[in-house]
C-alpha positions in Angstrom: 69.1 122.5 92.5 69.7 125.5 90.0 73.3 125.3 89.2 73.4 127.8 86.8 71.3 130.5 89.3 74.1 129.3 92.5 77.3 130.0 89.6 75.7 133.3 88.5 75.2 134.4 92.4 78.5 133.3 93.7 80.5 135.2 90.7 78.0 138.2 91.9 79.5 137.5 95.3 83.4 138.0 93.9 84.5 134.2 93.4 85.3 132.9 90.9 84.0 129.4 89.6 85.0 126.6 87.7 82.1 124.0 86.5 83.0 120.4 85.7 81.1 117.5 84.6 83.6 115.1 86.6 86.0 114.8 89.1 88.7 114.0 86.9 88.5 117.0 84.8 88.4 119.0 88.2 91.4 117.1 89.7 93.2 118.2 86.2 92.2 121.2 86.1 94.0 121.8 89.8 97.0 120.4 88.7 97.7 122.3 86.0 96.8 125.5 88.0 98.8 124.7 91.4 102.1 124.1 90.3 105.5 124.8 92.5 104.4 126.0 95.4 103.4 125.3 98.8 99.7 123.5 99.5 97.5 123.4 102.6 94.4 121.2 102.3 92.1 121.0 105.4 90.0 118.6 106.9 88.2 117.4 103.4 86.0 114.2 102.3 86.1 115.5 99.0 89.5 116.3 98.7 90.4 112.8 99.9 87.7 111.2 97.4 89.3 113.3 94.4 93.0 112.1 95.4 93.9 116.2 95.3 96.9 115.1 98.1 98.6 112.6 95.8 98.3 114.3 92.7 98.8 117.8 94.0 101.9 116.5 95.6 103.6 115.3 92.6 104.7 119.0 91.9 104.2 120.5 95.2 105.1 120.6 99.0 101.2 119.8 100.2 100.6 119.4 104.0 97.4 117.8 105.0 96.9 116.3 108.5 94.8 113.5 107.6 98.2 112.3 105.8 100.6 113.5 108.4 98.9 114.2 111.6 100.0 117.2 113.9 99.9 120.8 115.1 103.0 121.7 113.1 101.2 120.4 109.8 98.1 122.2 110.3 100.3 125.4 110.9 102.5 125.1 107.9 98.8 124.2 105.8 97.4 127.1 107.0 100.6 129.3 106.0 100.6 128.3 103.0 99.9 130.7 99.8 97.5 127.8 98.3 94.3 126.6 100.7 91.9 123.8 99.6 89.1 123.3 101.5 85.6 121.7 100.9 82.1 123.2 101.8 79.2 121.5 104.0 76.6 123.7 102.3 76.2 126.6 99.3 73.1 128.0 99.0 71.8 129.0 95.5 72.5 132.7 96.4 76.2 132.3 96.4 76.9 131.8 100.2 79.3 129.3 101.3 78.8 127.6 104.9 81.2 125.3 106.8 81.3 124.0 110.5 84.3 122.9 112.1 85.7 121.7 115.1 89.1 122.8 115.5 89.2 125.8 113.5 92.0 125.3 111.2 89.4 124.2 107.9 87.8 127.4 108.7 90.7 129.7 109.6 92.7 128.8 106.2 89.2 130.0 104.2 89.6 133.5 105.8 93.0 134.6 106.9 97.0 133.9 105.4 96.4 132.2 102.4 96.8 134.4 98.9 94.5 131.6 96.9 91.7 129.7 98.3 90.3 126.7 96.4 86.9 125.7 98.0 86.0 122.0 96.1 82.6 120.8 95.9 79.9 118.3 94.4 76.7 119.5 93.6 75.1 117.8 96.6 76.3 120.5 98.2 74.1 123.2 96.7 70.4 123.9 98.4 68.1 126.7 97.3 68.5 128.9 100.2 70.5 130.2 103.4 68.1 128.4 106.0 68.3 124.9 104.0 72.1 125.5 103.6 72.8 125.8 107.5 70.4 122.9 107.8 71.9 120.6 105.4 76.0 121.5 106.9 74.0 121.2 110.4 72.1 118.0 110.0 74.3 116.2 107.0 77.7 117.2 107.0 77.8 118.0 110.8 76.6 114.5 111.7 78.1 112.7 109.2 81.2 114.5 110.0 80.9 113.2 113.9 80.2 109.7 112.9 84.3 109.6 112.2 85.3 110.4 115.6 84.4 108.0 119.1 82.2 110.0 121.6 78.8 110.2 122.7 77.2 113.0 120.6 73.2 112.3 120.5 73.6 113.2 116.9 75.0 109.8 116.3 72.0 108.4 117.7 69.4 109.8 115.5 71.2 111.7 112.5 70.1 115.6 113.5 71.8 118.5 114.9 70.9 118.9 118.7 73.2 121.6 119.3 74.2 119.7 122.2 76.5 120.3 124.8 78.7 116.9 124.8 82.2 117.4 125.8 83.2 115.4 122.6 81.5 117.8 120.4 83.2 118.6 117.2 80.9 121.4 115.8 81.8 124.0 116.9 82.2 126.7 114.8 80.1 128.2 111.8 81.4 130.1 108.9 79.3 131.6 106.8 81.7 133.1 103.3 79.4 135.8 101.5 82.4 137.0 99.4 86.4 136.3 99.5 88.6 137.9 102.0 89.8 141.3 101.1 93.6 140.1 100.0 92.2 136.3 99.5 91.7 134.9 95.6 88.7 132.5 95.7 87.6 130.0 93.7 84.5 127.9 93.8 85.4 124.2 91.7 81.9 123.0 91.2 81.7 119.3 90.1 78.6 117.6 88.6 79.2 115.0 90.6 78.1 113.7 94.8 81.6 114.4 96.9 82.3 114.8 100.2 79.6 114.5 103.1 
């Protein structure tokens, strides 16, 4: 993937972008920006890989339902002024695609939050919308489901079948081509294979 050529389009786009070699210099990096405040983090592989919910939370109030499960923490994430979410899929022309299930990973990217942090690993980048939707369709989508119980044929054979299974969790596409009028974003791009 063209690193450089996704960076240049996505600052194009209006985000902004921080490029790390590792992990830890991107889990630094975050600390020493989010400071004293009030942190939502939604459902996020890399976020959990990168420890952001323990080391976030030594100077902030950060709510997180994969720590502390609940409606009322996945409202009081999603109201707060700092978001961090991951991304299934970034195509080289700057766009940034998630799918979600319940709505709140997706919701906190677009609405109530005055910074949004979107985390990712280079993995994530493919050269082009079609291969992004396929790659959050048929890697992060089914890897996604492979967490949960159910009977998605997804889990059977590793690709998207759109299907209509009551115990489907994609269900929802978001597509970010720039941020949110009223919405800082900022794209933390790490050198390294996070999340799903």
């Amino acid at each position: 993937m063209n690193v450089e050529k996704a960076i240049r389009n996505l600052q194009l786009r209006g985000f902004s972008v921080r490029h790390f070699a590792t992990g830890g210099e991107a889990v630094a990096y975050l600390a020493e920006q989010i400071q004293n405040t009030t942190v939502g983090i939604g459902g996020c592989k890399t976020a959990e890989q990168l420890g952001l919910y323990e080391k976030l939370s030594e100077r902030n109030t950060v709510y997180w339902h994969w720590r502390v499960p609940g409606q009322e923490t996945l409202i009081k994430a999603n109201a707060a002024p700092v978001y961090i979410s991951g991304a299934n899929a970034i195509s080289e022309d700057g766009e940034i695609l998630n799918i979600d299930g319940r709505g709140n990973r997706l919701a906190g990217q677009v609405f109530g939050n005055k910074k949004l942090y979107i985390v990712a690993g280079v993995n994530k980048l493919c050269p082009d919308f079609e291969s992004a939707l396929r790659r959050a369709r048929n890697v992060a989508a089914v890897e996604n489901c492979k967490r949960f119980p159910g009977k998605q044929p997804c889990q059977l054979d590793g690709k998207c079948h759109d299907c209509r299974s009551a115990d489907r969790i994609c269900r929802s596409l978001l597509v970010l081509w720039a941020p949110m009028m009223d919405m800082e974003a900022e794209i933390v791009l790490i050198d390294e294979e996070l999340g799903m």
